[in-house]
C-alpha positions as CSV (number, residue, x, y, z in Angstrom):
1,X,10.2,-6.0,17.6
2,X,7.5,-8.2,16.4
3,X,6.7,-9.6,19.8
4,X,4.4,-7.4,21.5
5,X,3.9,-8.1,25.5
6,X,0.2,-7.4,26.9
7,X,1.1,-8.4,30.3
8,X,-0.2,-4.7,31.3
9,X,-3.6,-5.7,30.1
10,X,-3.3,-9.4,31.7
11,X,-2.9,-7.5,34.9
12,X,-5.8,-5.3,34.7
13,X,-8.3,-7.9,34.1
14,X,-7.0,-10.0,36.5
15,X,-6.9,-6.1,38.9
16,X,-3.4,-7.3,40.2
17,X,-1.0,-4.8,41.0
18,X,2.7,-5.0,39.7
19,X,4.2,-5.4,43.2
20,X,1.8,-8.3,44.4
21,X,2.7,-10.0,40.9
22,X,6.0,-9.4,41.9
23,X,6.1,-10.8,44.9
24,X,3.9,-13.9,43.9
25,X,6.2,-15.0,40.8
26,X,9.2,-13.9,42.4
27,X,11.0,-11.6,40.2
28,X,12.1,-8.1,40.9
29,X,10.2,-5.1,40.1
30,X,12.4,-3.8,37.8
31,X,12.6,-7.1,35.8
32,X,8.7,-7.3,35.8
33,X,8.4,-3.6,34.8
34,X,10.7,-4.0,32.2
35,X,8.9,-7.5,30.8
36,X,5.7,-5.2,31.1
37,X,6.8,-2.6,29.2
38,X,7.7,-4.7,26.3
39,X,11.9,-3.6,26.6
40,X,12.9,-7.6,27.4
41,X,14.8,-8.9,24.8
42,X,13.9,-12.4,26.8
43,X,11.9,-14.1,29.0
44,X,12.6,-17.8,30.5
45,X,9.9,-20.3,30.2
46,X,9.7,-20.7,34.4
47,X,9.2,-17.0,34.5
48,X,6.7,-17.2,31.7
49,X,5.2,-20.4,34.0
50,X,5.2,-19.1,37.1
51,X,3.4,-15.6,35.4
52,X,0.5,-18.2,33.6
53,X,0.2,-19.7,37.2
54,X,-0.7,-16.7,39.1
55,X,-2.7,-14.7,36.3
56,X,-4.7,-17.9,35.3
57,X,-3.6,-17.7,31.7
58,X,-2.2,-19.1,28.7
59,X,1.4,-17.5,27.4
60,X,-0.6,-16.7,24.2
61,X,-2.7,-14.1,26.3
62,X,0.6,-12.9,27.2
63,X,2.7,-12.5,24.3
64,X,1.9,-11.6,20.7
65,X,3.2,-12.2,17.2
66,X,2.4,-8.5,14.9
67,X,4.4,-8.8,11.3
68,X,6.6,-6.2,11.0
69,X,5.9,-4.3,7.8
C-alpha cells in the first residue's frame, strides 16, 4: 500500500507507550497495534482526531503518501 503509517515514530518522540495511547484515545490495543503496524485498511477521522489530540500532531505526521513503483 502507498500509505505508510509512522504512528511508531509519533509515539517515540512524544515517549508514550502503546497502552497509555490506548487508553487516552480509547481504542483497543489490538486496533492501535494494528493501525501502528501499518495492516489497517482504514482509519476514521475521530480516531485519527482523537490520535492528533493526545500526540500534539498534525495527521500529516501520521500518515504518509510513498508512490508505488
Amino acid at each position: 500500500m502507498a500509505i505508510i503509517v509512522n504512528l511508531d515514530v509519533m509515539m517515540a518522540k512524544r515517549k508514550i507507550s502503546l497502552n497509555e495511547l490506548s487508553e487516552r484515545v480509547n481504542l483497543t490495543l489490538s486496533n492501535l497495534s494494528i493501525l501502528k503496524t501499518g495492516k489497517a485498511k482504514a482509519i476514521r477521522f475521530s480516531t485519527l482526531d482523537a490520535i492528533c489530540k493526545t500526540l500534539d500532531c498534525q495527521p500529516g505526521d501520521i500518515l504518509e503518501y510513498q508512490n508505488e513503483k
